[in-house]
MIDO-128141 format. One record per residue: residue in one letter; z, x negated, y of N, C-alpha, C in turn. Coordinates in pm, 1 decimal, always signed. Each point is the difference from the previous one (the first is absolute). Layout:
N
<atom><res>a</res><n_up>Z</n_up><n_east>X</n_east><n_north>Y</n_north><ca_up>Z</ca_up><ca_east>X</ca_east><ca_north>Y</ca_north><c_up>Z</c_up><c_east>X</c_east><c_north>Y</c_north></atom>
...
***
This chain:
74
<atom><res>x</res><n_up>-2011.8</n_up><n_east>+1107.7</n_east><n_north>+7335.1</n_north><ca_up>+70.7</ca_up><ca_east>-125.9</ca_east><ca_north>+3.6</ca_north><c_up>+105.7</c_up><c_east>-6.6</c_east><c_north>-111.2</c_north></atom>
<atom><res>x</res><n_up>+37.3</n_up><n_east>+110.4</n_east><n_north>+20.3</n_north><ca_up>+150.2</ca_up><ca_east>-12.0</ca_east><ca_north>-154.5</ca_north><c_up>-93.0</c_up><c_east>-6.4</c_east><c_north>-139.5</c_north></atom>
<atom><res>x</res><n_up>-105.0</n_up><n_east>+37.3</n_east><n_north>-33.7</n_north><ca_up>-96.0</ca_up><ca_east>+15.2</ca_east><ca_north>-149.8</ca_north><c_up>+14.0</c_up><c_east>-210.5</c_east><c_north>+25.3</c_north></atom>
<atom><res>x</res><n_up>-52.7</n_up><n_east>-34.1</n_east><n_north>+106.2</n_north><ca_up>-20.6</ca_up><ca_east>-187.2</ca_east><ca_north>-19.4</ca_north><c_up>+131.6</c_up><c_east>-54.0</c_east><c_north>-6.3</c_north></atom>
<atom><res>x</res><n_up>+114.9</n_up><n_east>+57.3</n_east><n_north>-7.4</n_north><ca_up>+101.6</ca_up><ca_east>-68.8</ca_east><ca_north>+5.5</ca_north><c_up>+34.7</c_up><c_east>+42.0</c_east><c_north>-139.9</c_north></atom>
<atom><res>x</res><n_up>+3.5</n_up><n_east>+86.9</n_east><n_north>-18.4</n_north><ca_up>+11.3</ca_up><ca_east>+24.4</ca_east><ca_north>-147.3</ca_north><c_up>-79.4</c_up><c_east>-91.5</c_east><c_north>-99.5</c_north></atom>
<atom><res>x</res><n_up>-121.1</n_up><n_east>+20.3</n_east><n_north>-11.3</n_north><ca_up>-87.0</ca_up><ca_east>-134.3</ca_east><ca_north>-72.0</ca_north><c_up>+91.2</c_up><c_east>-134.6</c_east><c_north>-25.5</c_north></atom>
<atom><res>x</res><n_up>-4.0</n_up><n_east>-11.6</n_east><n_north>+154.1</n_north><ca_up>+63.5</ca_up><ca_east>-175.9</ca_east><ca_north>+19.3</ca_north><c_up>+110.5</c_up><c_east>-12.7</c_east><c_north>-81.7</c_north></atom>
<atom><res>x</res><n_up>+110.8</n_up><n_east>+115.9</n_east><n_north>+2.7</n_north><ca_up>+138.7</ca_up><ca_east>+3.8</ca_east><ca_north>-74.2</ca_north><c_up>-75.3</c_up><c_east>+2.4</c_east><c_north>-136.5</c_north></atom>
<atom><res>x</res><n_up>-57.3</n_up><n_east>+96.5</n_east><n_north>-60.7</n_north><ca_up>-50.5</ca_up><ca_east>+6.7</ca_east><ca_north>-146.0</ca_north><c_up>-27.1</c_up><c_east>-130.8</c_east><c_north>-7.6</c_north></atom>
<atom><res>x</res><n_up>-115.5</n_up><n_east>-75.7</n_east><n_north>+64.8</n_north><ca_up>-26.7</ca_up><ca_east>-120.1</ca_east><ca_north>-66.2</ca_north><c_up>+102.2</c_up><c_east>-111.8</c_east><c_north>+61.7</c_north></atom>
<atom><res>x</res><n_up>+94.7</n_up><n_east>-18.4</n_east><n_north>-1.3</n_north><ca_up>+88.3</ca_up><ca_east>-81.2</ca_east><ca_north>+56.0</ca_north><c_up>+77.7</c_up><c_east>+53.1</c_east><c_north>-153.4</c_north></atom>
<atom><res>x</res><n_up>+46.1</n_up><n_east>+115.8</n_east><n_north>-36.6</n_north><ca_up>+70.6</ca_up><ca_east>-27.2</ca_east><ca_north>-69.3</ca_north><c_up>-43.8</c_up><c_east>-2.1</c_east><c_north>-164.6</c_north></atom>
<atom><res>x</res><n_up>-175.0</n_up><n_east>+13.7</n_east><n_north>-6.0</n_north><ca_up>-25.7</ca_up><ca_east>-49.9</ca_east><ca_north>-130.5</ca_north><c_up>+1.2</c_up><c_east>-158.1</c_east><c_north>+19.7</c_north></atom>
<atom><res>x</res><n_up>-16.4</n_up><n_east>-65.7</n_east><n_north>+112.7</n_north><ca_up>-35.5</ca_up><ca_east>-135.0</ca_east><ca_north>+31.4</ca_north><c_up>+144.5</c_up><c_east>-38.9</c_east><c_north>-88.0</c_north></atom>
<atom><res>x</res><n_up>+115.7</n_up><n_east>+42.0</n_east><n_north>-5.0</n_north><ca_up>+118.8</ca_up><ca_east>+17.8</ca_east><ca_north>+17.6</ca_north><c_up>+37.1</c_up><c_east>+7.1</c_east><c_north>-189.6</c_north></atom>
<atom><res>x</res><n_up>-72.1</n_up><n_east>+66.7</n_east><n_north>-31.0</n_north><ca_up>+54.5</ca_up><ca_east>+56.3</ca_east><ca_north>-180.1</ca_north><c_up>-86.1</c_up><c_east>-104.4</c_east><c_north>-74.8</c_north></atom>
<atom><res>x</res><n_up>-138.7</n_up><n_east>-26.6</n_east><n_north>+53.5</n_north><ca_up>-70.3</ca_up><ca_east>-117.6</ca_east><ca_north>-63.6</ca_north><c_up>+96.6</c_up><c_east>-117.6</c_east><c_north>+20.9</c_north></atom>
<atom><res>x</res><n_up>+37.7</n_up><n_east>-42.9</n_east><n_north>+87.0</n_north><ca_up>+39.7</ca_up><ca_east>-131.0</ca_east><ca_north>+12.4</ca_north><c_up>+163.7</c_up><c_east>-40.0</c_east><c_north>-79.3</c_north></atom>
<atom><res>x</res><n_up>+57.3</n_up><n_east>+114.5</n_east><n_north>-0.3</n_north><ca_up>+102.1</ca_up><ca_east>-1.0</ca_east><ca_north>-97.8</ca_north><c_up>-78.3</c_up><c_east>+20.8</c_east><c_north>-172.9</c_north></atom>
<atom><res>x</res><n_up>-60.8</n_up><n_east>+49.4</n_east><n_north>-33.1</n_north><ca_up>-53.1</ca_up><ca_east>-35.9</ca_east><ca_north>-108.3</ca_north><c_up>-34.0</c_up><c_east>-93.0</c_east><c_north>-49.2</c_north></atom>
<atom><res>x</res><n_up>-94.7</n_up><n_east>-75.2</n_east><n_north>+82.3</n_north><ca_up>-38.7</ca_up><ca_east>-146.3</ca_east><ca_north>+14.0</ca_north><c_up>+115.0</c_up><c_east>-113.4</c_east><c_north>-17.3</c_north></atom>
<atom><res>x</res><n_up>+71.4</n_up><n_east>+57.2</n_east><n_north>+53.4</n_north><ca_up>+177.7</ca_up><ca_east>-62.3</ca_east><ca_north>-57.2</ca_north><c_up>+62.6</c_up><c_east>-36.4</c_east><c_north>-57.8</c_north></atom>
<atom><res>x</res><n_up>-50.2</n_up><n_east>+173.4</n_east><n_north>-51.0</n_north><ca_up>+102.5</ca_up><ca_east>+30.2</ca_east><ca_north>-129.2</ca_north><c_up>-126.6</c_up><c_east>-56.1</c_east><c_north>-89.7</c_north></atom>
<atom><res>x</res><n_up>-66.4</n_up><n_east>+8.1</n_east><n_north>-48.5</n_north><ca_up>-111.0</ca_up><ca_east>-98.5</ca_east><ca_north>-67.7</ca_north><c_up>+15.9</c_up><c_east>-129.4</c_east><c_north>-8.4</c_north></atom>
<atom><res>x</res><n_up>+0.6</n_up><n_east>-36.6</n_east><n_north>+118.1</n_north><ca_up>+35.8</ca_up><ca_east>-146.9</ca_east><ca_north>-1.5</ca_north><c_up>+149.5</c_up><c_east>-74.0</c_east><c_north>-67.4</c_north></atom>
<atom><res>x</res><n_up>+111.6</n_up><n_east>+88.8</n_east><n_north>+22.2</n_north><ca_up>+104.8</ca_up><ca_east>-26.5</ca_east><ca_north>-12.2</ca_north><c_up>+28.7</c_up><c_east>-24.5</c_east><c_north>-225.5</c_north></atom>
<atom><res>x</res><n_up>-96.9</n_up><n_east>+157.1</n_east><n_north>+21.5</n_north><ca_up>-11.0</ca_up><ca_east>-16.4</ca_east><ca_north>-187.0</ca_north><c_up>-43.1</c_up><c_east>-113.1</c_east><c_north>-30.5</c_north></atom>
<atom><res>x</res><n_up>-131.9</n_up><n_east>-45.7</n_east><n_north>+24.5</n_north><ca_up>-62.9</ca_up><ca_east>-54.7</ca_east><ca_north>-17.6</ca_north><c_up>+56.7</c_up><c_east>-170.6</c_east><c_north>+5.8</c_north></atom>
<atom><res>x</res><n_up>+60.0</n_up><n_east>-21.9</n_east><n_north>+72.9</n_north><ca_up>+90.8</ca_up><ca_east>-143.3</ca_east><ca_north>+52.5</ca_north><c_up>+135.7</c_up><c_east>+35.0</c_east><c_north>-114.8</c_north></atom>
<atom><res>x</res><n_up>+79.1</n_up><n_east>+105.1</n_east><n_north>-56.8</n_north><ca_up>+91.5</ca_up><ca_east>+13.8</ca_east><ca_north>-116.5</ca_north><c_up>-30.1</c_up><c_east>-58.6</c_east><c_north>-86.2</c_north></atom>
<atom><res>x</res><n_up>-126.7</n_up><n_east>+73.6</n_east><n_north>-18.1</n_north><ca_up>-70.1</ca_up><ca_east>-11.8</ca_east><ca_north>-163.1</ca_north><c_up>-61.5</c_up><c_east>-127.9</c_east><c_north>-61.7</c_north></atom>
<atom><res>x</res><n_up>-23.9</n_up><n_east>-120.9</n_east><n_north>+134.2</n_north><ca_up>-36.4</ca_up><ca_east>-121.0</ca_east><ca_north>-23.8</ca_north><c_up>+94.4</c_up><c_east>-105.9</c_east><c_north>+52.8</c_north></atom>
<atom><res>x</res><n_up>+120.7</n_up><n_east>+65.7</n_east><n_north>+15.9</n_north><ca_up>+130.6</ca_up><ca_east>-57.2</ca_east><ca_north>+13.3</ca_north><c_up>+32.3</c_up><c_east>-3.9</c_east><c_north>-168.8</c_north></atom>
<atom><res>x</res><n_up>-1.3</n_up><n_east>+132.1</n_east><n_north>-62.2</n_north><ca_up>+76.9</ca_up><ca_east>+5.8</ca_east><ca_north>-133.1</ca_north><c_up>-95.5</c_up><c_east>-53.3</c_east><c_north>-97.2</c_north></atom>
<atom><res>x</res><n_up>-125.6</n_up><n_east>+7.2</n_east><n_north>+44.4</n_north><ca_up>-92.8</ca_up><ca_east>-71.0</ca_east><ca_north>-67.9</ca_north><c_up>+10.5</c_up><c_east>-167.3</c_east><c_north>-30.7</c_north></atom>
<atom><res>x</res><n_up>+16.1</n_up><n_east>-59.0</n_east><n_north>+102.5</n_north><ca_up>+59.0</ca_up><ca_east>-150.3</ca_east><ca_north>+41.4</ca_north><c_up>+92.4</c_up><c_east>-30.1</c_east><c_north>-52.3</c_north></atom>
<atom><res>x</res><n_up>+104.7</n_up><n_east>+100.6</n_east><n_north>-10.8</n_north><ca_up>+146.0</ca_up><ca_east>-75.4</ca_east><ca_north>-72.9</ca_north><c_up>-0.4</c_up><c_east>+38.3</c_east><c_north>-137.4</c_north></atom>
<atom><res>x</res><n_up>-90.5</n_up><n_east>+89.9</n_east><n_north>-35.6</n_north><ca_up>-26.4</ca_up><ca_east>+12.6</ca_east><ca_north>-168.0</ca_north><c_up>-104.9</c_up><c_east>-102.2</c_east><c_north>-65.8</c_north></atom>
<atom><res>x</res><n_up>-87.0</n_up><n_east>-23.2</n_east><n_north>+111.9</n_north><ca_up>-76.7</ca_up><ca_east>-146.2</ca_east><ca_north>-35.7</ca_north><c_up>+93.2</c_up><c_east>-155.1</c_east><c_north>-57.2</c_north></atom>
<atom><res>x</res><n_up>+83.2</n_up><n_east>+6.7</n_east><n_north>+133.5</n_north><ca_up>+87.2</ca_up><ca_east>-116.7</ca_east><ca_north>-51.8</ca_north><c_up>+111.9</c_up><c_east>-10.8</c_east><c_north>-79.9</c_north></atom>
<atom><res>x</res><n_up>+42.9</n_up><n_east>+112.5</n_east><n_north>-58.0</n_north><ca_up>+111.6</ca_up><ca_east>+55.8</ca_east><ca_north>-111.1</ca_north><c_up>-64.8</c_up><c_east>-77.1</c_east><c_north>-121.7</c_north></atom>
<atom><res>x</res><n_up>-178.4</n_up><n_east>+53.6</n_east><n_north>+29.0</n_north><ca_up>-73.3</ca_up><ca_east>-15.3</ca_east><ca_north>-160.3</ca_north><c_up>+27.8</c_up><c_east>-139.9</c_east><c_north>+17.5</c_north></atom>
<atom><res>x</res><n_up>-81.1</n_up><n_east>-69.7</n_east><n_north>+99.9</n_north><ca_up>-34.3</ca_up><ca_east>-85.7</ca_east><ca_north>+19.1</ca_north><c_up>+108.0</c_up><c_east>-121.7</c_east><c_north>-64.4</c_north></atom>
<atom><res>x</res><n_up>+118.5</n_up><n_east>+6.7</n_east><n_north>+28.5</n_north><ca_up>+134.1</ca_up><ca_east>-35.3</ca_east><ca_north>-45.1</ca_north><c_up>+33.7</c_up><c_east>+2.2</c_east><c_north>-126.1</c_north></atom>
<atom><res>x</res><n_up>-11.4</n_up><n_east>+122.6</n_east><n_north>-64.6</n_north><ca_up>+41.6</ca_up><ca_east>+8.8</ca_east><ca_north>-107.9</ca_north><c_up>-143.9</c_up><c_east>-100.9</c_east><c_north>-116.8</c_north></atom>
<atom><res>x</res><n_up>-115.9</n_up><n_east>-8.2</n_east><n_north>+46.8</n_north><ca_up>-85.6</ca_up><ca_east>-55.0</ca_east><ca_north>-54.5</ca_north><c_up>+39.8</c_up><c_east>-142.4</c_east><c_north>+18.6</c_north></atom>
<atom><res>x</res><n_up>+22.0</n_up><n_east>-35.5</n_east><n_north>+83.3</n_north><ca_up>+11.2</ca_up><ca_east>-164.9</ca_east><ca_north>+15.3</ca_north><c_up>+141.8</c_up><c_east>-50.2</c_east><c_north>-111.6</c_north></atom>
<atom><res>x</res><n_up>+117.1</n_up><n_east>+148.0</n_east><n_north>+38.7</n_north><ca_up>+106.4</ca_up><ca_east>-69.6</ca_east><ca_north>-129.8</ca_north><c_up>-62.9</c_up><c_east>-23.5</c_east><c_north>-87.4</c_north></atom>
<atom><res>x</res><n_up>-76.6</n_up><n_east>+127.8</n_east><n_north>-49.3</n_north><ca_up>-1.4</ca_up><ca_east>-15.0</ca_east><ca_north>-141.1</ca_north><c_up>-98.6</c_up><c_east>-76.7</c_east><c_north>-48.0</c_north></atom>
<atom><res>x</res><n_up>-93.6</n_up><n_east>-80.0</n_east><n_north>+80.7</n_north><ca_up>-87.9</ca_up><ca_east>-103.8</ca_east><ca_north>-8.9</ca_north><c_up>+68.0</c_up><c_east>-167.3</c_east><c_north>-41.1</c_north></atom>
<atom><res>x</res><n_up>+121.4</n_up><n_east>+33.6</n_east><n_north>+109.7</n_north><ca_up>+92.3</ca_up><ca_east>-126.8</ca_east><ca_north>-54.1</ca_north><c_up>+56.7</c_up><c_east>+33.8</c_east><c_north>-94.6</c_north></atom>
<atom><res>x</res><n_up>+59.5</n_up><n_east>+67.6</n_east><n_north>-3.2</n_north><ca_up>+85.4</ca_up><ca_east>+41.1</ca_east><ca_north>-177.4</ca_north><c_up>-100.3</c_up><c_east>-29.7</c_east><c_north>-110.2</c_north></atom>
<atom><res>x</res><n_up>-137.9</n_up><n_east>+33.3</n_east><n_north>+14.4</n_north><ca_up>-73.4</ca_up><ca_east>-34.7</ca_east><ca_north>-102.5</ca_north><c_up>-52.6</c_up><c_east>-152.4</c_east><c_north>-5.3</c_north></atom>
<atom><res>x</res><n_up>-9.8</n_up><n_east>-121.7</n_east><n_north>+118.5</n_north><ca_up>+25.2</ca_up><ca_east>-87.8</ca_east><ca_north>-27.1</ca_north><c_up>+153.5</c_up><c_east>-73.9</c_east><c_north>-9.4</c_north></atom>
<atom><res>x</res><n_up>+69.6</n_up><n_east>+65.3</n_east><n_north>+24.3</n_north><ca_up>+174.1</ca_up><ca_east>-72.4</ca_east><ca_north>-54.3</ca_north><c_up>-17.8</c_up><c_east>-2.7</c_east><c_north>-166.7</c_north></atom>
<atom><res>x</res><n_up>-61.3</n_up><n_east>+108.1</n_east><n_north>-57.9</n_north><ca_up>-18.4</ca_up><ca_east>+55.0</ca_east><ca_north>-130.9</ca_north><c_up>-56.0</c_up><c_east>-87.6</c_east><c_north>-68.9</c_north></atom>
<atom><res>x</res><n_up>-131.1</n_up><n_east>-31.7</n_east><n_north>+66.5</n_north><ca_up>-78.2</ca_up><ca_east>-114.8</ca_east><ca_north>-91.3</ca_north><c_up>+35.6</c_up><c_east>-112.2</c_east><c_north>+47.1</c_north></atom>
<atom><res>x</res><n_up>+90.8</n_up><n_east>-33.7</n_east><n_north>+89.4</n_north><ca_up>+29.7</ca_up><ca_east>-178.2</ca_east><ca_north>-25.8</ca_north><c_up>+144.0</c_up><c_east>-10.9</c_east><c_north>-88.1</c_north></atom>
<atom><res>x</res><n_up>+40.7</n_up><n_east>+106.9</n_east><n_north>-25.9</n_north><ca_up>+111.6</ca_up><ca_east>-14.1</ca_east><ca_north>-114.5</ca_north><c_up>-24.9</c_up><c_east>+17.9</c_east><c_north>-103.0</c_north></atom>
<atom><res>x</res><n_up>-151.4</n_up><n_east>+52.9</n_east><n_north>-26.6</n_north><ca_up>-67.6</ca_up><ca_east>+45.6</ca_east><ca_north>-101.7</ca_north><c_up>-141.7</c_up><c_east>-39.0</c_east><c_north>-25.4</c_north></atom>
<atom><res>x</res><n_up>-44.9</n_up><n_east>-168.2</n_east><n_north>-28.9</n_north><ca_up>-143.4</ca_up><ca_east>+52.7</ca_east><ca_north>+57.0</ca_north><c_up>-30.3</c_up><c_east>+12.3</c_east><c_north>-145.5</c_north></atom>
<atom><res>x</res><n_up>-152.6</n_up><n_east>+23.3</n_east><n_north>-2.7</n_north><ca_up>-33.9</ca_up><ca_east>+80.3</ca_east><ca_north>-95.6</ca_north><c_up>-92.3</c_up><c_east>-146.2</c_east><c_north>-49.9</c_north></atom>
<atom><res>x</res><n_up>+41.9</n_up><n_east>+17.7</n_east><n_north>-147.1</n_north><ca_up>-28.9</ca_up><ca_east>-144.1</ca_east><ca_north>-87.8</ca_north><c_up>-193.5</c_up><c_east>-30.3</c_east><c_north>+22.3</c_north></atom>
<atom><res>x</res><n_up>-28.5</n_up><n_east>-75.8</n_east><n_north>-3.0</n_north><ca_up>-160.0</ca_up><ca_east>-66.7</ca_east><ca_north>+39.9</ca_north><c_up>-41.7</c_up><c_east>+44.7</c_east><c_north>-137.6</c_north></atom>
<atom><res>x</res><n_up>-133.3</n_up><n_east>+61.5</n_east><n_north>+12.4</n_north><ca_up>-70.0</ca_up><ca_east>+28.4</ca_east><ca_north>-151.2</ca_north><c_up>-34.4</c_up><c_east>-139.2</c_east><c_north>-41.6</c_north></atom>
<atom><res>x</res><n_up>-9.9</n_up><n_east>+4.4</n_east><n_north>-162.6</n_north><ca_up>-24.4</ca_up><ca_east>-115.3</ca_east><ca_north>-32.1</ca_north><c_up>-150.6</c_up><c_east>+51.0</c_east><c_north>-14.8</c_north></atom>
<atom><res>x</res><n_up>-84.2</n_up><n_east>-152.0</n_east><n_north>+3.7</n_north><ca_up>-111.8</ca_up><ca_east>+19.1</ca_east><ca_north>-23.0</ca_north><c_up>-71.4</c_up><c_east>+16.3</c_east><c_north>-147.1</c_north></atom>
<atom><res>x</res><n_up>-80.0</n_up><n_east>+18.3</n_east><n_north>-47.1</n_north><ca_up>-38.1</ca_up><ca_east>+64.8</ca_east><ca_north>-96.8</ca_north><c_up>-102.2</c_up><c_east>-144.8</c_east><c_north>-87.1</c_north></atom>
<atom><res>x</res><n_up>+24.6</n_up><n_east>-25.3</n_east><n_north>-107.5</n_north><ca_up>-49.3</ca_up><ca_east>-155.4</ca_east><ca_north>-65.6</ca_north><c_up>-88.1</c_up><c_east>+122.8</c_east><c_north>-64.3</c_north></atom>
<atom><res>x</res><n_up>-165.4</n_up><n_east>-109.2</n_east><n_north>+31.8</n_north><ca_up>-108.4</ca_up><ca_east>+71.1</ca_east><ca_north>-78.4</ca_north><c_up>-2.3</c_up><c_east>-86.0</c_east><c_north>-150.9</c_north></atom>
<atom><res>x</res><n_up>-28.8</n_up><n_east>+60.4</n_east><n_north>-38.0</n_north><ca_up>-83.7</ca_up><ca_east>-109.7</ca_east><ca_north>-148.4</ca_north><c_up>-104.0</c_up><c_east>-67.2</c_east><c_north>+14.9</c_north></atom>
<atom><res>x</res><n_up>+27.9</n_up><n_east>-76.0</n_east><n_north>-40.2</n_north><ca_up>-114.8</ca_up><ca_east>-118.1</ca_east><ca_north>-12.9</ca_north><c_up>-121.3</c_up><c_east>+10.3</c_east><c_north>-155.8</c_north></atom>
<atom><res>x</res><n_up>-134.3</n_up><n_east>+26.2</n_east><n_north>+58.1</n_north><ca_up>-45.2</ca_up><ca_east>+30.3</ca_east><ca_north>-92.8</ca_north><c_up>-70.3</c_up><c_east>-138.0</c_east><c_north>-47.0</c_north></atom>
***
């Protein structure tokens, strides 16, 4: 009877080290697409300034219309 109680404790307490792993896995795992997310929208931010800065740029600046090109007349 004590060998089956033993078992039960052994597997009770791997039941026990898996499920904190699973955890701790999870817990990384939920960090890393936390810091992932807020480095997304850092970029994300800094792209949109500098998207407007580059149109503030060209309406103070636009860039002269090519002239068109006169063929000869043969």
């Amino acid at each position: 009877m004590d060998s089956f109680l033993d078992k039960a404790q052994l597997r009770s307490i791997e039941a026990q080290k898996k499920t904190a792993e699973r955890n701790s896995a999870m817990a990384e795992y939920q960090s890393e697409a936390k810091a992932r997310a807020a480095k997304t929208a850092k970029l994300r931010e800094l792209r949109l300034a500098r998207e407007e800065a580059d149109r503030a740029a060209e309406a103070l600046n636009p860039e002269p219309k090519k002239k068109r090109a006169v063929r000869a007349a043969k």
